[in-house]
C-alpha atoms as one frame of an Amber mdcrd trajectory, in Angstrom:
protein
  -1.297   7.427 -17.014  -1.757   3.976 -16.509   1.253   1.560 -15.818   3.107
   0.260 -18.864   4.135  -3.037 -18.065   4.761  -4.198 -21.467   8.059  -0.997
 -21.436   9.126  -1.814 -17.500  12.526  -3.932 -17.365  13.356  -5.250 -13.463
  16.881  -4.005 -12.897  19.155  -6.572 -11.798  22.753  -4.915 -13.424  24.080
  -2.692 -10.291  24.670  -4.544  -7.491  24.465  -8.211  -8.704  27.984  -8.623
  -7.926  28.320  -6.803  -5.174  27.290  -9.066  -2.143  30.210 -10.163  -0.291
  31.944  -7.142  -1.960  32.589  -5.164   1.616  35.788  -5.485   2.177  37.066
  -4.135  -1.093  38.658  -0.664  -1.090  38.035   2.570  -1.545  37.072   4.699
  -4.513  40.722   5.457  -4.713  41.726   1.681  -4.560  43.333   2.118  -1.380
  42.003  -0.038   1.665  41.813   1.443   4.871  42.998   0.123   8.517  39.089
  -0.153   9.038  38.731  -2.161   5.845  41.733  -4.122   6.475  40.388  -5.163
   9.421  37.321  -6.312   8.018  39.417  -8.544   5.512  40.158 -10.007   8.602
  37.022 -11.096  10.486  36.914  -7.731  12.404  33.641  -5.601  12.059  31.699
  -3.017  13.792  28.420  -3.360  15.102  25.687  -4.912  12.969  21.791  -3.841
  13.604  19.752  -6.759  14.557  17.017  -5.957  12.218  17.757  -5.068   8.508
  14.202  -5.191   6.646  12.515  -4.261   3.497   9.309  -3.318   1.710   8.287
  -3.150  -1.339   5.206  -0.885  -1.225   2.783  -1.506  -4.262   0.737   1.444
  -5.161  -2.671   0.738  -3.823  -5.511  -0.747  -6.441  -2.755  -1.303  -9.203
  -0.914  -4.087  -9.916   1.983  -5.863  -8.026   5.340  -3.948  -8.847   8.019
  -5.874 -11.104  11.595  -5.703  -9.209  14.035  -7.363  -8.250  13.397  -6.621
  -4.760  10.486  -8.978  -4.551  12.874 -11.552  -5.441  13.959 -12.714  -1.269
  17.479 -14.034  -2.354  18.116 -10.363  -3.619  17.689  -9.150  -0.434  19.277
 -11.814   1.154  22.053 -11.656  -0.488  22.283  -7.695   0.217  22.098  -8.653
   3.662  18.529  -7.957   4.426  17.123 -10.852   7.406  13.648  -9.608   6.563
  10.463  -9.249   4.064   7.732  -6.897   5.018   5.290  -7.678   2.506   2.811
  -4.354   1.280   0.756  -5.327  -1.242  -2.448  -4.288   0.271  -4.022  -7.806
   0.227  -2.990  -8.765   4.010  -4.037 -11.491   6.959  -6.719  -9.266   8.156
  -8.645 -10.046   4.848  -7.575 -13.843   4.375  -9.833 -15.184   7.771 -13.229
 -16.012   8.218 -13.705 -15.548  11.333 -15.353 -18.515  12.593 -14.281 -18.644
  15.451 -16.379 -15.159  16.437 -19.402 -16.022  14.031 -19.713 -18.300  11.061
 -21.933 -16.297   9.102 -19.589 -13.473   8.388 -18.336 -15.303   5.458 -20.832
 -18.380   4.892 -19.461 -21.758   3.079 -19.736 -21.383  -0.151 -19.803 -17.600
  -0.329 -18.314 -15.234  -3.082 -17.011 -13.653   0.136 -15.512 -16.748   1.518
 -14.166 -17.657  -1.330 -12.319 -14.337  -1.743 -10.687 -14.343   1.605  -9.678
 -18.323   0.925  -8.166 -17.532  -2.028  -6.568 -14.368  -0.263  -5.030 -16.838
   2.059  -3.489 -19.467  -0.376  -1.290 -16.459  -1.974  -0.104 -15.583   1.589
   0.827 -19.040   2.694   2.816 -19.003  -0.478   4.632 -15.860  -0.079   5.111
 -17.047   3.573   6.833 -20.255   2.330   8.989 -18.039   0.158  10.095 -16.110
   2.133  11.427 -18.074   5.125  12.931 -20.508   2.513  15.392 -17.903   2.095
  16.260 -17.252   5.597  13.827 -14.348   6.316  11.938 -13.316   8.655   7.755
 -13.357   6.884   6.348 -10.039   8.147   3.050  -8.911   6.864   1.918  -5.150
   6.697  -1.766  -4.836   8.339  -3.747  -1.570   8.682  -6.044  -0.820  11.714
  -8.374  -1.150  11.682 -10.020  -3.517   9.224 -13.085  -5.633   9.335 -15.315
  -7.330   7.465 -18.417  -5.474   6.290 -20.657  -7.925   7.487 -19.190  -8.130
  10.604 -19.252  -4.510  11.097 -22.943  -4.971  10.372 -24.009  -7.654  12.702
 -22.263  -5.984  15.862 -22.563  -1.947  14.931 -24.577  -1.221  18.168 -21.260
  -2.612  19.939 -18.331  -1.520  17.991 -19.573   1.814  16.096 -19.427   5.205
  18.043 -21.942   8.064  17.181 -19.881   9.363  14.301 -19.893   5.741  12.686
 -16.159   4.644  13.781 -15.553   1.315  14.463 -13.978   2.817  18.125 -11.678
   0.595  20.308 -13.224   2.449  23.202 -15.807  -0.151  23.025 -15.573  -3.268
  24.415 -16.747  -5.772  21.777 -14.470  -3.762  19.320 -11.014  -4.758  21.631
 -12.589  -8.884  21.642 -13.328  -8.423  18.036  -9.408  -7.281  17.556  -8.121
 -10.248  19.871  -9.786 -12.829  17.988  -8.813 -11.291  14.617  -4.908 -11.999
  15.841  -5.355 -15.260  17.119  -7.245 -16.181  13.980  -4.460 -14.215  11.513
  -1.638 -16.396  13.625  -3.616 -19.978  13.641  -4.439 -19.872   9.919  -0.667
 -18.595   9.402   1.425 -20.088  11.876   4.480 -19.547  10.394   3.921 -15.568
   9.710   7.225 -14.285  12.002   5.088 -11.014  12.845   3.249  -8.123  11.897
   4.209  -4.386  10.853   0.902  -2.428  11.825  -0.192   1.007  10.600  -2.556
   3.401  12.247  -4.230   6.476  10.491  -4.732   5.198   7.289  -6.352   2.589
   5.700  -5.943   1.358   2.585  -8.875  -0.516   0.528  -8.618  -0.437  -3.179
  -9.156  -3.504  -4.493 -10.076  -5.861  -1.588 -13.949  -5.473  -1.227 -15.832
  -6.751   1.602 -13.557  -5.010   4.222 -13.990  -1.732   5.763 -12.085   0.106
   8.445 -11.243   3.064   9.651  -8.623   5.311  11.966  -8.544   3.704  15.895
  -6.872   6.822  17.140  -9.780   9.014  18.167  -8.459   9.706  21.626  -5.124
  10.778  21.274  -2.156   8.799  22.930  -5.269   6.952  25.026  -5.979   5.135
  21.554  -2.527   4.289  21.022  -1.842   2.692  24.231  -5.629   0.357  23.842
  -4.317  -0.985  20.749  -0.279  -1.557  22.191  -1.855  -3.550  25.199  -4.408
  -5.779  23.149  -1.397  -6.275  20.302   1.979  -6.560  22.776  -0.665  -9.409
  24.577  -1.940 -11.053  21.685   0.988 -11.165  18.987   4.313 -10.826  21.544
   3.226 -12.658  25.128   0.965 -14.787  23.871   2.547 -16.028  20.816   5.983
 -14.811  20.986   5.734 -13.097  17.407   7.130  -9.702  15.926   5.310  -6.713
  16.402   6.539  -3.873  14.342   3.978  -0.692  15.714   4.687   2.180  13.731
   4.683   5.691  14.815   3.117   7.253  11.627  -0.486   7.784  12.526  -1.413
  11.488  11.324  -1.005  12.579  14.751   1.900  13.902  16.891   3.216  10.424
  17.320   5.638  10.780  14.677   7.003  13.704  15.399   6.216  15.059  18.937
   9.441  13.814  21.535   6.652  14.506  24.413   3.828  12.343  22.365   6.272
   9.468  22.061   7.207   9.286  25.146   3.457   9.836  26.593   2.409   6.685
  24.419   5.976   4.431  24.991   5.895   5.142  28.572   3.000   3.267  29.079
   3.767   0.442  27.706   5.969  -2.477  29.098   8.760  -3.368  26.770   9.243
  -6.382  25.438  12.071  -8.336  22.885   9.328  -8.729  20.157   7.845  -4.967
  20.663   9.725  -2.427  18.139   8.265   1.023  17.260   8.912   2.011  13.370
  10.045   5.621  12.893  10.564   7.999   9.641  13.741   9.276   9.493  12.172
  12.409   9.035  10.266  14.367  11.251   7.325  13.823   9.386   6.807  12.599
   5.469  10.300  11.875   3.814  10.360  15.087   2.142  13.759  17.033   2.416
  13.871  20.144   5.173  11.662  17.990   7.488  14.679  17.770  10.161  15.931
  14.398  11.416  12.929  12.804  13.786  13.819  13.778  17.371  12.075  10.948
  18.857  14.745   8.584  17.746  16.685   7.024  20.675  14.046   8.427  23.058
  12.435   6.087  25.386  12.465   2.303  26.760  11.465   0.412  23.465  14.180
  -1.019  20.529  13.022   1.133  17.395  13.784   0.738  13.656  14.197   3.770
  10.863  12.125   3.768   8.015  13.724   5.308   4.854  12.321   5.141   1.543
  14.734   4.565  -1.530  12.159   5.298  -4.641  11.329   8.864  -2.950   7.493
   9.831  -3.772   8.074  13.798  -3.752  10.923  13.689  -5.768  10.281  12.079
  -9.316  10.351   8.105  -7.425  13.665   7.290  -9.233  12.717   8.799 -12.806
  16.387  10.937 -11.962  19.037  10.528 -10.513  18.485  10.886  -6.408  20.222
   9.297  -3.859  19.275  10.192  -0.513  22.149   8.082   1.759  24.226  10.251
   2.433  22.131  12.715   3.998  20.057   9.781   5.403  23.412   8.426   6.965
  25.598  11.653   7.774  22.870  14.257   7.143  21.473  16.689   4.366  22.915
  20.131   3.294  20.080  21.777   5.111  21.196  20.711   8.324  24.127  22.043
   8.755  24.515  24.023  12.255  22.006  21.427  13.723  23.282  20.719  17.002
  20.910  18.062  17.258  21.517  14.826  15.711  20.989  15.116  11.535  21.436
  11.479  10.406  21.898   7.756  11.275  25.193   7.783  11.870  25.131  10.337
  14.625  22.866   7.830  16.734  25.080   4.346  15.675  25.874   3.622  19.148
  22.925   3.839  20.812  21.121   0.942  22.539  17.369   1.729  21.520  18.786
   1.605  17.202  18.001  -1.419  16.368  17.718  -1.429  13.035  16.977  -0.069
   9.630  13.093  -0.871   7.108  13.972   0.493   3.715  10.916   0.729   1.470
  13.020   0.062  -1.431   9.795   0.408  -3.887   6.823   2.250  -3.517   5.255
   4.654  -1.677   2.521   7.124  -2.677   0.555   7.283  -5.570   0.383   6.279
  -9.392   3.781   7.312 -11.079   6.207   8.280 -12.596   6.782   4.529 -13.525
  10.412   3.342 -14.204  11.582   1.380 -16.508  14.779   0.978 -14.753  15.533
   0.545 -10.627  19.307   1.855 -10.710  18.754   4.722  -8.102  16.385   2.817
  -6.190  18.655  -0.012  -5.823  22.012   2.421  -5.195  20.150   3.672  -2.566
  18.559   0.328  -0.899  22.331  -0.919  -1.172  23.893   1.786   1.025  21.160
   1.528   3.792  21.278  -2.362   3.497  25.242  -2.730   3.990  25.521   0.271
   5.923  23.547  -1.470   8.769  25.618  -4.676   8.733  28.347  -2.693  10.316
  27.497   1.117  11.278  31.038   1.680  12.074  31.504   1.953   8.200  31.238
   5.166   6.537  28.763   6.166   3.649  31.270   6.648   1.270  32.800   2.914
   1.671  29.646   1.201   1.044  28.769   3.731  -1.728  32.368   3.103  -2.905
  31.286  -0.989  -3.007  27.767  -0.473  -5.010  30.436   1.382  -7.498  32.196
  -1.621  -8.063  29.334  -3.472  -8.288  27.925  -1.732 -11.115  31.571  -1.685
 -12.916  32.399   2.211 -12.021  36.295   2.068 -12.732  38.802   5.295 -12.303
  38.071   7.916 -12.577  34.598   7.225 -13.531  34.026   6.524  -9.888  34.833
  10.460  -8.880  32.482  11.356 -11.492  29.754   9.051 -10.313  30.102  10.044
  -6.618  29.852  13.463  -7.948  26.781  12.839  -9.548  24.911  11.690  -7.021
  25.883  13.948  -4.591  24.851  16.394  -6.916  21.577  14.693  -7.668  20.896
  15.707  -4.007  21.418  19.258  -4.196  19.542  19.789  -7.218  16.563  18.549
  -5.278  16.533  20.104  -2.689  17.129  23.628  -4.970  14.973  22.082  -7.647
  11.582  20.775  -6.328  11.786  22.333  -2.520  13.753  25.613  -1.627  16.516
  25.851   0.979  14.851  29.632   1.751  12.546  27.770   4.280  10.279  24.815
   5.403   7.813  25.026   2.686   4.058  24.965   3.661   3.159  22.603   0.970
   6.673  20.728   0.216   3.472  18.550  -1.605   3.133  20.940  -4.240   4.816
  18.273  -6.789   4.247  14.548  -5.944   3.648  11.454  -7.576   3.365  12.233
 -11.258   1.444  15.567 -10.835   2.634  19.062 -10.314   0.387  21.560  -8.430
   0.821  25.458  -8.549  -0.114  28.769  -6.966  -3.429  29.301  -8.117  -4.121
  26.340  -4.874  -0.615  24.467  -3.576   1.993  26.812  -3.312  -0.344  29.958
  -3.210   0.922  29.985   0.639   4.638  29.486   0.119   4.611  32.220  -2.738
   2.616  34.819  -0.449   5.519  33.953   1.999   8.091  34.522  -0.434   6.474
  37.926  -1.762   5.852  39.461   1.827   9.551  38.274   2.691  10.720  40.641
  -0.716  12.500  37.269  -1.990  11.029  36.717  -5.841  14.197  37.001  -7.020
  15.923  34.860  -4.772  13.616  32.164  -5.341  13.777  32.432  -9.094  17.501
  32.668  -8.980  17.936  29.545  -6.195  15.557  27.928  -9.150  18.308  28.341
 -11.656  20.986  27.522  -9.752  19.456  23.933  -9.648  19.130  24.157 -12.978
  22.824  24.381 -13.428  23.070  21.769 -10.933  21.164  19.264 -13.078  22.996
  20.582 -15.955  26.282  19.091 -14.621  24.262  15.954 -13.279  23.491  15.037
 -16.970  27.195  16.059 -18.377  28.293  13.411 -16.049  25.734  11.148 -16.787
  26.816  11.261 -20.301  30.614  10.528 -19.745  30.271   7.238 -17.049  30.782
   3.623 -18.229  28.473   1.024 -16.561  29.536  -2.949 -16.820  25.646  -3.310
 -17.969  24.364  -1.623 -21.022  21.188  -0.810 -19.912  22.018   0.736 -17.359
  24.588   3.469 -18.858  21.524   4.049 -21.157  19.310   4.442 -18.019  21.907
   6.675 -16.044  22.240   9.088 -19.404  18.071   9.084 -20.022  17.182   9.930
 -15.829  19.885  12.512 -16.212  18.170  14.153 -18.899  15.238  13.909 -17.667
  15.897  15.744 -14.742  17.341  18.541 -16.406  14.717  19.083 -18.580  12.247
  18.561 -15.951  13.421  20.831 -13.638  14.187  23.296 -16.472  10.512  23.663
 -16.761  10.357  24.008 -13.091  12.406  27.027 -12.787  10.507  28.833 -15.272
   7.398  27.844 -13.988   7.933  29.254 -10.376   9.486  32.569 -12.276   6.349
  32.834 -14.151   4.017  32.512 -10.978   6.192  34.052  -8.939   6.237  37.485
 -10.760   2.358  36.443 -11.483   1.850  36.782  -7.808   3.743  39.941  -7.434
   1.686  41.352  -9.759  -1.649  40.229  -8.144  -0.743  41.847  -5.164   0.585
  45.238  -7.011  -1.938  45.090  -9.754   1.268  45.564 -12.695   2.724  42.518
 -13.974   6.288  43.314 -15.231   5.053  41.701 -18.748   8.641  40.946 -19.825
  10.076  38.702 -17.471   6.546  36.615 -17.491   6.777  36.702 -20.955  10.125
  35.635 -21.436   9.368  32.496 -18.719   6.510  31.682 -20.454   7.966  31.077
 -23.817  11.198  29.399 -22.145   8.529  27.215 -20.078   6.588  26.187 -22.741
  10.045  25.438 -25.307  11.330  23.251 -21.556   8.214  21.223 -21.599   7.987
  20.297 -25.011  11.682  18.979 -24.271  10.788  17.150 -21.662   7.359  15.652
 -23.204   9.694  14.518 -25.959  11.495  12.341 -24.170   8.983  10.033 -23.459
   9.909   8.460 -27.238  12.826   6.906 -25.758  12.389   3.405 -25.001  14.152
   3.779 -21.137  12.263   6.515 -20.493  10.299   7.233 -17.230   6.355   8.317
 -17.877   6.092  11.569 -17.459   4.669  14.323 -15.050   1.302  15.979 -15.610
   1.060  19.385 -15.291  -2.169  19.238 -13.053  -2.394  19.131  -9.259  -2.702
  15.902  -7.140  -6.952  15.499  -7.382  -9.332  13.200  -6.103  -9.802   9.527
  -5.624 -12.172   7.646  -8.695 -14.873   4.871  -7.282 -11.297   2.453  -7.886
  -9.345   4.634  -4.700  -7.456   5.535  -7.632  -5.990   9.237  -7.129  -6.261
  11.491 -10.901  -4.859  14.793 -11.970  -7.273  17.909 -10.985  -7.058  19.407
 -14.593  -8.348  22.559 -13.232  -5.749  23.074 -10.998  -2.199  22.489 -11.365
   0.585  24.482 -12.841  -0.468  24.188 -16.396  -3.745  25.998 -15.424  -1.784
  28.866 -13.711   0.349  29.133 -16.630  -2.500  29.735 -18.684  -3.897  32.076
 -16.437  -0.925  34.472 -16.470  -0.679  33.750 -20.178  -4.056  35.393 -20.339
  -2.853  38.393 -18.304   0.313  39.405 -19.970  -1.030  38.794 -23.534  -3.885
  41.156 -22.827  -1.325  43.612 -21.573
């Protein structure tokens, strides 16, 4: 499904009238002694860095929010701009300071990378006109094709990797920075990535992972970077820890990287939340607070692996005080168990984006609920969840007892995830099964989980915790129905994601009851025909429901019932349409009607 501009409105109801809002009362209209005092100049403690992202799907267009706008996020309290849209300083120099001929005057190359350059100054400009801090998202590494070309024998190990155990390839990187900070002098710093690289759409670039020695890589590419962009030049550098190694989740890792380097005011390592992907049951990432370094939390407020704010979802709460599938931790579970301590420095919301394709929405309500909380939570972490929940509420012109119903809901909205698309039964092998806008099943993506499930004697359990969420989403859309929002659009857009998450994860439970008895039967050889029968038909009438919601104008695009597939020659990821849970439907379909 391509992206439907033409249907997308930018959200800018909830919230608009909310800045400066703090100090207002709780849902019950009562103020508090805390609240009082913050009527009256007193407040807790504020983070020192309260960023945000908006992270355009590679290869497609630029997103339409509000969040791109800088005096939103100013106004929400935010002091910085991470800008993601894939086009960054490490493709808008020439590098003619290391050689000329990498991009010749008057090249179609040249010319790219110019005009590359001319939208950055402008988004620089922008940006620190509204009081921001300009940060730029880079990926190492990423060089120019021609470049890689004229100095392989120096930079390029035996497997083809540009390697930063080479020499020339650590000069290379320090003249990349200087050039990136002369040509942009007023960029306040960079946010750099390791482990992926991202390339669809800017040609003449190539690059590659720089970790292929473990920590070892890590620390290279701190000392060349802390040098270049913090000592040198007294910029930002924002390393993160997500590298598709232990970095991001290993307390030992961390430390084994951190401990090497010096710290420094302008050095801050960027950590998930989660201990790994923000997926729900990952626990809360044990290397926060560890080490010498200041460190920022990354949370993501249009969540990939959970319909990217086509339902209702709001994660702050169990961001903040911790999700339901924590409880008993003894370690910390959420941001407000580690408020206090020295190396918390601040919060990164990505409050767009992330992953692939869709669903695309038409609407940013949850996105911008959620990008709220984390936003005015950190301007004074002594606040609780609910209060700054309570103040989005007013906001968005919740009154009464509407506002017990709409706290309801999206607690609600939470539980029905985590019972909906994961299962509280365990740490699922592949909690990837349903991303973006596709939706694997267990002929390939949860064939492991399910095997764990049947060996464990808990079918049943599954398919019951299945429609339990169901119920869940049930009441999510009841209430959805009965709340009064100041903006009209929005009422229509909390009514239509409520729907659509019933109906969507309607289909869901009757899905996993359908493969789930499928893979009993593959293992026994006898399929109890009626129950996969029954599922089957209820399946197929919940998926017609939910395909025929797509007529309404506020409607999300939908799933496809295929698994996450390959890349096209754009970087472009498609639906594998013979995997997926519509081909596993089919296949027990097959079975049981031949029975």
């Amino acid at each position: 499904m391509g992206q439907d501009l033409s249907r997308r409105q930018v959200f800018v109801g909830s919230g608009a009238a909310v800045a400066g809002a703090a100090t207002a009362g709780l849902a019950s209209g009562t103020a508090s002694a805390k609240e009082q005092e913050q009527e009256q100049g007193v407040s807790g403690r504020r983070l020192p860095w309260i960023l945000d992202t908006v992270m355009c799907n590679p290869g497609e267009s630029v997103v339409l929010t509000a969040f791109n706008d800088v005096r939103r996020l100013r106004d929400y309290g935010y002091n910085g701009q991470i800008v993601t849209e894939w086009h960054p300083p490490t493709t808008a120099i020439t590098y003619d300071s290391l050689d000329p001929e990498i991009f010749p005057q008057g090249s179609d190359e040249r010319v790219w990378v110019e005009t590359n350059a001319g939208r950055i100054d402008a988004r620089i400009r922008q940006i620190r006109a509204a009081g921001l801090k300009a940060l730029y998202f880079i990926d190492i590494v990423t060089l120019p094709e021609r470049l890689v070309d004229r100095y392989a024998d120096k930079i390029l190990d035996s497997r083809g990797r540009i390697n930063l155990d080479h020499e020339e390839t650590r000069r290379i990187h320090r003249v990349m920075l200087a050039e990136i900070f002369d040509r942009f002098p007023d960029l306040d710093g960079l946010v750099v990535r390791t482990g992926e690289t991202y390339l669809p759409g800017v040609p003449y670039f190539r690059g590659n992972n720089p970790v292929t020695r473990g920590a070892d890589s890590h620390v290279i590419l701190l000392d060349i970077l802390r040098d270049e962009v913090c000592v040198k030049r007294d910029k930002l550098l924002f390393y993160r820890t997500w590298s598709f190694d232990a970095f991001t989740t290993s307390p030992d890792y961390y430390l084994d990287v951190t401990d090497r380097i010096e710290p420094h005011p302008n050095l801050v390592f960027s950590i998930k939340h989660t201990a790994g992907d923000f997926l729900r049951t990952y626990k809360f990432n044990p290397t926060l607070t560890l080490g010498r370094h200041p460190q920022i939390v990354e949370v993501q407020c249009q969540r990939e692996y959970e319909a990217k704010g086509a339902v209702p979802d709001y994660v702050m709460h169990g961001v903040i005080d911790g999700f339901e599938e924590y409880a008993g931790d003894t370690a910390p579970k959420g941001l407000a168990d580690i408020r206090d301590h020295p190396n918390f420095q601040g919060i990164w919301t990505w409050s767009r984006g992330g992953g692939w394709r869709g669903p695309y929405i038409p609407n940013e309500m949850w996105c911008d609920l959620n990008a709220y909380v984390a936003g005015h939570w950190a301007q004074d972490v002594d606040r609780t969840e609910a209060q700054v929940f309570g103040d989005w509420m007013r906001g968005a012109g919740v009154k009464g007892t509407d506002r017990d119903r709409f706290r309801r809901l999206a607690l609600l909205s939470a539980s029905g995830t985590l019972h909906g698309k994961y299962t509280a039964l365990f740490t699922m092998a592949n909690p990837f099964w349903m991303r973006d806008q596709f939706i694997g099943g267990s002929d390939d993506q949860l064939k492991a989980d399910f095997e764990r499930i049947r060996r464990q004697g808990r079918i049943d359990t599954a398919i019951q915790e299945k429609a339990d969420a169901v119920a869940t989403w049930r009441e999510v859309a009841r209430l959805a129905r009965s709340i009064h929002l100041s903006d009209p659009a929005d009422r229509d857009y909390l009514r239509i994601s409520g729907e659509y998450g019933l109906r969507l994860y309607t289909a869901v439970h009757h899905a996993w009851a359908v493969m789930l008895k499928g893979v009993e039967g593959d293992s026994t050889g006898t399929y109890d025909v009626a129950v996969i029968r029954e599922h089957l038909a209820a399946f197929d009438t919940a998926w017609q429901a939910y395909e025929k919601l797509h007529g309404h104008p506020l409607c999300p695009t939908l799933y496809e019932p295929y698994a996450f597939g390959a890349k096209d020659a754009n970087g472009l990821y498609h639906a594998d349409r013979g995997r997926g849970v519509k081909p596993t439907m089919d296949r027990y379909r097959a079975i049981v009607g031949n029975a």
